[in-house]
C-alpha positions in Angstrom: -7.6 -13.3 -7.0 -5.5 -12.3 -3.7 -7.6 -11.3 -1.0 -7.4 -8.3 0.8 -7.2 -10.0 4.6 -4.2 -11.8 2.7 -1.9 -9.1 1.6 -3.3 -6.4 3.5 -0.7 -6.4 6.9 2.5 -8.4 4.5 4.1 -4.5 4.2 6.1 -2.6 6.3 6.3 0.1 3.9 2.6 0.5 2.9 -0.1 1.1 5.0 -3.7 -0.4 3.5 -7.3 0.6 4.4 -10.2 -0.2 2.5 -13.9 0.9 2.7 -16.6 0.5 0.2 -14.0 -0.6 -2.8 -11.5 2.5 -2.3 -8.3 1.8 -1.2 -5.5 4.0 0.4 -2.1 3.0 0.2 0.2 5.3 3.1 3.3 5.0 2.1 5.7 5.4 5.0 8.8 3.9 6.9 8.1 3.2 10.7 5.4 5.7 10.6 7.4 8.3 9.7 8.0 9.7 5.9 9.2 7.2 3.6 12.9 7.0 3.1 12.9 5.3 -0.6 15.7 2.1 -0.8 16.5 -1.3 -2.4 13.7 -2.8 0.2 11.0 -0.1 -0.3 10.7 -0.4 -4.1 10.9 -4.4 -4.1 8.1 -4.2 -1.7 5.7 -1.7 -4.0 6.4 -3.7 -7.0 4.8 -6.6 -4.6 1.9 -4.5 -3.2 0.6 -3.2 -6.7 0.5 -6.7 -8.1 -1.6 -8.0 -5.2 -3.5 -4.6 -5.7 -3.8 -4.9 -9.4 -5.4 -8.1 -9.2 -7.7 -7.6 -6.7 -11.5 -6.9 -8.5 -12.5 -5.2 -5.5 -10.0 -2.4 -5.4 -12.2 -0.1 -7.4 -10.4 3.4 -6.9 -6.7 3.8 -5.0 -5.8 7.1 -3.0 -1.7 7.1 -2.5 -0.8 8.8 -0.2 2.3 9.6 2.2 2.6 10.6 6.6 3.3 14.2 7.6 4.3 16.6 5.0 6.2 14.9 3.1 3.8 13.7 0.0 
C-alpha cells in the first residue's frame, strides 16, 4: 500500500491534504486554474492509482482554485 508521505508532494498538478481519512485533491496548474494537456492527464492517471490503493483514503473531495471548478 503507497503511503501518503510518499506520493503526497510527487504532483505538480494536484494539490493533496488529508485529515482524519478525507482527502482533497486541488487540481490546479501553478496555482492557478488547471489548463488540461498531455502532462496533466498522465499525471491523474498516476495520482488516482496511488489514491485508489491507499486504505486510508476513506472519502475524496476534488476540487479546483478560483472559479473555475
Amino acid at each position: 500500500m503507497p503511503k501518503f508521505d510518499d506520493y503526497s508532494r510527487s504532483y505538480r498538478f494536484i494539490k493533496l491534504e488529508r485529515r482524519d481519512g478525507i482527502l482533497q485533491m486541488t487540481l490546479h496548474t501553478d496555482g492557478g486554474p488547471l489548463r488540461w494537456g498531455m502532462e496533466a492527464q498522465a499525471e491523474f492517471v498516476r495520482a488516482f492509482n496511488d489514491v485508489g490503493a491507499n486504505r486510508e483514503n476513506r472519502l475524496i473531495i476534488l476540487t479546483g482554485t478560483e472559479n473555475e471548478f
